[in-house]
N, C-alpha and C positions, 0 to 999 in steps of 0.2 A: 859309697856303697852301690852294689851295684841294684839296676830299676827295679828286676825281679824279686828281692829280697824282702822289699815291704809293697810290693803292686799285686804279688800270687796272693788271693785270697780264695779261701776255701768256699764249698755251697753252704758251710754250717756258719762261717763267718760273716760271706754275704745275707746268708738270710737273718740274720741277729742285727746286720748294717740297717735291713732296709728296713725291720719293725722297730729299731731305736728310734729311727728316721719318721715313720709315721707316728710315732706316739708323741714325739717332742713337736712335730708339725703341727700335730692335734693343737698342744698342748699351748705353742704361741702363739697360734689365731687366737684360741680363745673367743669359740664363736663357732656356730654348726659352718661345713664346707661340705660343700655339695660332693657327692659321690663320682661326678663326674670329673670334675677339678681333682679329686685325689685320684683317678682311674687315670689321668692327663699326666701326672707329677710320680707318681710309683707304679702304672701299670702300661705303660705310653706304646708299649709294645706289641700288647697282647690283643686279643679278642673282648668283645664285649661279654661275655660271661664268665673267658677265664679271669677279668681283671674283679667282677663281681663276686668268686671263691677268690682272689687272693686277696682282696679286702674284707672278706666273711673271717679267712683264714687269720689275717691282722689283727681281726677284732677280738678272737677266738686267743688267741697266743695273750693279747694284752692283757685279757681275762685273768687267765693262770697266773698273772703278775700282780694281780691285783687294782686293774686299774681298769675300769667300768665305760666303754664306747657304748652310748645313745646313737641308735638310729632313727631317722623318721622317713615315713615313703618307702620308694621302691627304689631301685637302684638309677634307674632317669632322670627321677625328681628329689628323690630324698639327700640326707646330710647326716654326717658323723660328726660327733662331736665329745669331749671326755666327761664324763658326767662329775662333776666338781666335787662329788660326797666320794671320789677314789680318794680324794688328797686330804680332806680336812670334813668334819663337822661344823655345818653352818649355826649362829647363834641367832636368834629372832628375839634384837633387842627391842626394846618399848623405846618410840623418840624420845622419848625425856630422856631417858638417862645414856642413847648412844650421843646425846647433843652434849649434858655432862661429860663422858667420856671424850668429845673433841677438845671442848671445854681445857679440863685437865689436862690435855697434849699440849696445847697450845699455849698453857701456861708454863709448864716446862720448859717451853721453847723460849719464850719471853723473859725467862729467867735469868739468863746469861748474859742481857741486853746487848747480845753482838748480832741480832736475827735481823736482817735483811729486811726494812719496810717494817718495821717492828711495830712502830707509830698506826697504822693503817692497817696491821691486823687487830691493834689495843681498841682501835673504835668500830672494827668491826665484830668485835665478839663482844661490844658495849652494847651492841644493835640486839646481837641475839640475848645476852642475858645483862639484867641493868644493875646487878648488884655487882659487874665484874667492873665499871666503870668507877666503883668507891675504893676496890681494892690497888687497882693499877694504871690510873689512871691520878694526873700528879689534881693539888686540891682547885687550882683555877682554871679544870677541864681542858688545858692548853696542850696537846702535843710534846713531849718529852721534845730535847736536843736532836734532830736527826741526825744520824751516821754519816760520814763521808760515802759509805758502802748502800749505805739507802737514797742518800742522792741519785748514786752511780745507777742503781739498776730501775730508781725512779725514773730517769731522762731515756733511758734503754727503751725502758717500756713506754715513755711515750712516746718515742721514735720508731717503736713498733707498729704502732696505734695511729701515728700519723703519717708512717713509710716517710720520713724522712732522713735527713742524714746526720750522724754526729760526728764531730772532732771527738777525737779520744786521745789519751796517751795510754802506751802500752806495753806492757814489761814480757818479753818474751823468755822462752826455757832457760836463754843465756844468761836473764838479767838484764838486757841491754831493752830500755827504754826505748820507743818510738811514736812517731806524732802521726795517727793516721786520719782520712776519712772513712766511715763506715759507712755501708746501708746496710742494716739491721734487718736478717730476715726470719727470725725466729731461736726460742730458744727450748731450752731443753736440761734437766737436771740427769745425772747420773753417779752412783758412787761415792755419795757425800760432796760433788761441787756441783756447780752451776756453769752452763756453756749461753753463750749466742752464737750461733749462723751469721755472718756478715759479709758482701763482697765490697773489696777498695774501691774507692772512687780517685777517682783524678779531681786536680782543683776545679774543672767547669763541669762537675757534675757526673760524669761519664763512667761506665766503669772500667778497671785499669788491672785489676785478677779477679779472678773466680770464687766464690763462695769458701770460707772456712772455718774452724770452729775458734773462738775466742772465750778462756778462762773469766770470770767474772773477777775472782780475788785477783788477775792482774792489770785492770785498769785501773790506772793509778785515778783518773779525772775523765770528766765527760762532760759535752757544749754541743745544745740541742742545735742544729740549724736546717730549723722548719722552710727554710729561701729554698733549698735543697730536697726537692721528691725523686722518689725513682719509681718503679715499676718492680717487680717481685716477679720470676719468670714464673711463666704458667707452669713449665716439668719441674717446679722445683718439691722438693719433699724435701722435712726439716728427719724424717726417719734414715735418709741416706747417709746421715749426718751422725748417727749413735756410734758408739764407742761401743766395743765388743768386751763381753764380762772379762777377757782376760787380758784385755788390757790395760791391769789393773790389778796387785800385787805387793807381797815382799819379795819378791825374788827379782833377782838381776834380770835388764832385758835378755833377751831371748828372738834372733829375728828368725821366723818361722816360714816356712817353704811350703806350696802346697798348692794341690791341683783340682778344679772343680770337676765333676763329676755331671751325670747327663741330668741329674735330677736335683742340682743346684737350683736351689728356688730364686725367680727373678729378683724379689726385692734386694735379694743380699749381694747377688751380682751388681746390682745399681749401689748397694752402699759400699761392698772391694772397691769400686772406680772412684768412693773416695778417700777412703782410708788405706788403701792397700797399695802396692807397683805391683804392675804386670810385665812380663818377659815374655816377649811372643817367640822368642826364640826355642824356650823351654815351655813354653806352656803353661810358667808357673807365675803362683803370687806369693809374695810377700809380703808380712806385716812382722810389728814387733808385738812380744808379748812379755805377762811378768807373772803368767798362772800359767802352767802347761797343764795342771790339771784339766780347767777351765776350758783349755784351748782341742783340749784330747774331747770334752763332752759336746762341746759346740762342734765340732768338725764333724762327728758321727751323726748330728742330729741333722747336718747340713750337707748331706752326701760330700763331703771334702774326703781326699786324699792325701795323707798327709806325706811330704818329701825329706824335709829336715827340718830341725836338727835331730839327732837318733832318738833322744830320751823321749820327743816328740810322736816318732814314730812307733816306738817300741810301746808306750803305754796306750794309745790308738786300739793297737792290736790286742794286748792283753783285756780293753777294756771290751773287746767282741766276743774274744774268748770266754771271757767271764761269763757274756750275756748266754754265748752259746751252753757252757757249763749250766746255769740255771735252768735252763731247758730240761737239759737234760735228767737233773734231778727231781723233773716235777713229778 
């Protein structure tokens, strides 16, 4: 298809692109941002007053939507931030009974006995309350059987804990088993699994590739080797590292085309360079995905432009149109 057919955007489309964009920006910090940081990121252009009315103007628009921007200060020193009563009713439980309520989670969880470290949260909720140690805790106060799977993410985390290195075996997408060394640089849960950050090591120690994400449910076995330290680079972030909401689905993959825009925010540029390929010929990136819906609402909130594939493209734009339409009905 040709550029212009999904790159011509209208003033009513653009301006729906860039308040999606501040409100979802708001909305990930999660935490005030300084007015000058957001004049940097959506107003980069302009003057220092007109960027001051076009963040008045954002705040103003978000309003009509029902969604409440706190200010503090003056536009020099002050921060915007979404005032949390837009989205939900807070509840002001009494300790005792939000500590019950973890209580109660946590025994759910325990119930299944397939919970990861199961043993080690059963004595630590013996700690908080002592009547939960008569009910689930076996009668000679001994630690139940541990897991093969609480072994595994036991040695993990002390190889965390001690930046050393493990032998692992490890079953990759194919199925096909392999015998690695790791250094373990952090982990991270998303989507119902659990990942570690790890880069290979060579047998004397050395590293041999680059940092990458490793499934928990496919390490079949794990062997601590504390002989073995390494050092954790100072640039590293375990956030560069997160899995994007839609890559993750029922739908067939889907490999997605798309170009950053001026007001791509740095962090996510540093996490494309690891999840994504770049084409410097096209100027595009690439990832797979298995929600387009998903992929349509994070692309807008993330100044992206989307390339292909069409159904990609097409709902992008529908979904600007809508915001515009709203508008306009207000």
């Amino acid at each position: 298809m040709p550029k212009e057919e999904f790159t011509d955007i209208s003033t009513d489309e653009s301006g729906a692109r860039e308040l999606i964009s501040f409100v979802l920006y708001l909305f990930e910090a999660n935490r005030p941002v300084s007015q000058t940081t957001l004049q940097r990121i959506f107003c980069a252009e302009k003057s220092h007053e007109a960027a001051r009315k076009k963040l008045g103007r954002f705040c103003e628009r978000a309003k009509m939507l029902g969604i409440t921007i706190k200010k503090t200060g003056n536009f020099s020193t002050g921060t915007l931030e979404i005032d949390p009563i837009s989205f939900y009713s807070p509840t002001n439980l009494p300790p005792e009974d939000a500590l019950l309520g973890f209580i109660k989670a946590c025994e759910a969880l325990l119930a299944g006995n397939t919970l990861p470290c199961a043993d080690t949260l059963r004595m630590a909720l013996a700690k908080l309350d002592p009547t939960f140690v008569a009910l689930e805790m076996p009668f000679d106060n001994k630690p139940s059987h541990q897991s093969e799977k609480s072994r595994i993410l036991d040695t993990l985390f002390s190889a965390l804990d001690k930046t050393c290195a493990v032998e692992a075996c490890y079953e990759d997408a194919s199925t096909h088993e392999k015998t690695l060394l790791l250094a373990p640089y952090g982990r991270f849960a998303a989507y119902g699994g659990e990942y570690f950050v790890a880069a290979q090591l060579s047998q004397n120690g050395t590293f041999s590739y680059p940092p990458k994400t490793y499934r928990i449910d496919r390490f079949k076995w794990v062997r601590l080797h504390p002989e073995i330290s390494f050092e954790i680079p100072a640039g590293f972030s375990i956030q560069d590292f997160y899995f994007f909401p839609f890559e993750f689905g029922s739908q067939d993959p889907a490999q997605l085309t798309f170009k950053l825009m001026k007001n791509t925010p740095i962090p996510l540029q540093r996490q494309l360079k690891q999840r994504a390929i770049y084409e410097p010929q096209t100027d595009c990136w690439s990832l797979s995905a298995r929600n387009i819906s998903e992929a349509v609402v994070w692309a807008i909130a993330n100044d992206i432009l989307p390339v292909a594939p069409q159904p990609f493209v097409t709902m992008w734009k529908e979904h600007l149109l809508g915001g515009v339409n709203h508008y306009a009905n207000k």
